[in-house]
C-alpha positions in Angstrom: 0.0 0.0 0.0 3.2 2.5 0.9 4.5 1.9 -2.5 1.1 2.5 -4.3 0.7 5.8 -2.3 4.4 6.5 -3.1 3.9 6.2 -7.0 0.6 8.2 -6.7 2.7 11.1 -5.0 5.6 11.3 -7.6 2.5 10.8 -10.4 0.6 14.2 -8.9 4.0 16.2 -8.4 3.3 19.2 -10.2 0.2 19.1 -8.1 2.6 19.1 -5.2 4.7 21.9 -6.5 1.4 24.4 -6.8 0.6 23.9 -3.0 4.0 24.8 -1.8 4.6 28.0 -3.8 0.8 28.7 -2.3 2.1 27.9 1.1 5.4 30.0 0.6 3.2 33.1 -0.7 0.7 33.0 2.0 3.6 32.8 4.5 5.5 35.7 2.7 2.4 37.3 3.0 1.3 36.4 7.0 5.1 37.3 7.9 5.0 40.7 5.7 2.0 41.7 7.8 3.0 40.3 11.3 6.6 42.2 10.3 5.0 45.5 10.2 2.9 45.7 12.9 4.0 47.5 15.7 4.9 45.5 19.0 5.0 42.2 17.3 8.5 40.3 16.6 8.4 37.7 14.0 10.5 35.2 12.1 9.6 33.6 8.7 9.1 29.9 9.2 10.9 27.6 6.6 8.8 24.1 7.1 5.6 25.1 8.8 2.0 26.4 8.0 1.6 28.3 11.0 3.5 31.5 12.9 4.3 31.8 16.7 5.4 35.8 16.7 6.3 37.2 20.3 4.2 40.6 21.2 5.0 43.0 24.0 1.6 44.2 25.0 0.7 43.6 28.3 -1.7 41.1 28.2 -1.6 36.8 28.9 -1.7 34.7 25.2 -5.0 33.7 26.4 -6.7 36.7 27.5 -5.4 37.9 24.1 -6.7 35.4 22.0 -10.1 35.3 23.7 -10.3 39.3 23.1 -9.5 39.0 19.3 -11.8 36.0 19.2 -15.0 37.9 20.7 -13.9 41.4 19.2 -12.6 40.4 15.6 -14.1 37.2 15.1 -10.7 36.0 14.5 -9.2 32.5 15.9 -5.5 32.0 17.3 -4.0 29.9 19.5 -2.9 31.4 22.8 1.1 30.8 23.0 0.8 29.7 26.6 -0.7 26.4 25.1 2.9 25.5 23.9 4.7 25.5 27.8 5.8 28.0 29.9 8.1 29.6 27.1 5.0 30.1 24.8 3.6 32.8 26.8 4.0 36.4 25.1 3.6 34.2 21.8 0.3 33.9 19.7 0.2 30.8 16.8 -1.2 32.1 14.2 -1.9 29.7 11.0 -1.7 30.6 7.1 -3.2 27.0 5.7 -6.4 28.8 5.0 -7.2 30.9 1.5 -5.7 34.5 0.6 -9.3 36.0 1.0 -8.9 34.9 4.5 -5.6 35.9 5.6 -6.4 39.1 4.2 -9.2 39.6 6.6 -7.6 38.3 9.8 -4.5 40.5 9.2 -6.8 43.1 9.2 -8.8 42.3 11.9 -5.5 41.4 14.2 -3.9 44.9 12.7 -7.4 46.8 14.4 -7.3 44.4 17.6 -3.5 45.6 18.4 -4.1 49.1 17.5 -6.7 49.4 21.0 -3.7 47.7 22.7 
């Protein structure tokens, strides 16, 4: 069954190929975002479909999240959810359309403006 599966993969590669450049330019676009907001420190992931920048505002990762959840209508993970060195960290993922991004970039960029 691997070797079936295998053969299918190297059969649908250029497939494969579309997804990742749609990966890498929703995470060029997440981490352009994340880079120029203002209290937010960020580094561009090289195998992942997700951030986990570092903020400075004054708040817990879970108080945070819940905020941006019931003001923005926007879902992140609270960093403290990743041990005790998560905390200050939100995980934000990028494995959802452009359209989307776009909106919860927008919605985090108002959130952290009241902050």
């Amino acid at each position: 069954m691997a070797q079936y599966a295998a053969l299918e993969a190297l059969n649908t590669r250029s497939y494969v190929d579309e997804m990742v450049n749609e990966f890498k330019k929703r995470r060029d676009y997440v981490y352009k975002r994340l880079s120029e907001m203002d209290g937010i420190e960020v580094r561009k992931p090289k195998g992942t479909f997700y951030m986990f920048p570092r903020y400075e505002f004054d708040i817990p990762s879970q108080k945070l999240a819940e905020d941006i959840m019931v003001k923005e209508k926007v879902a992140i993970t609270p960093g403290f959810a990743f041990g005790k060195y998560g905390e200050k960290h939100i995980r934000i993922s990028f494995a959802t359309s452009m359209k989307n991004l776009e909106l919860g970039r927008d919605a985090l960029e108002r959130f952290i403006s009241t902050l």
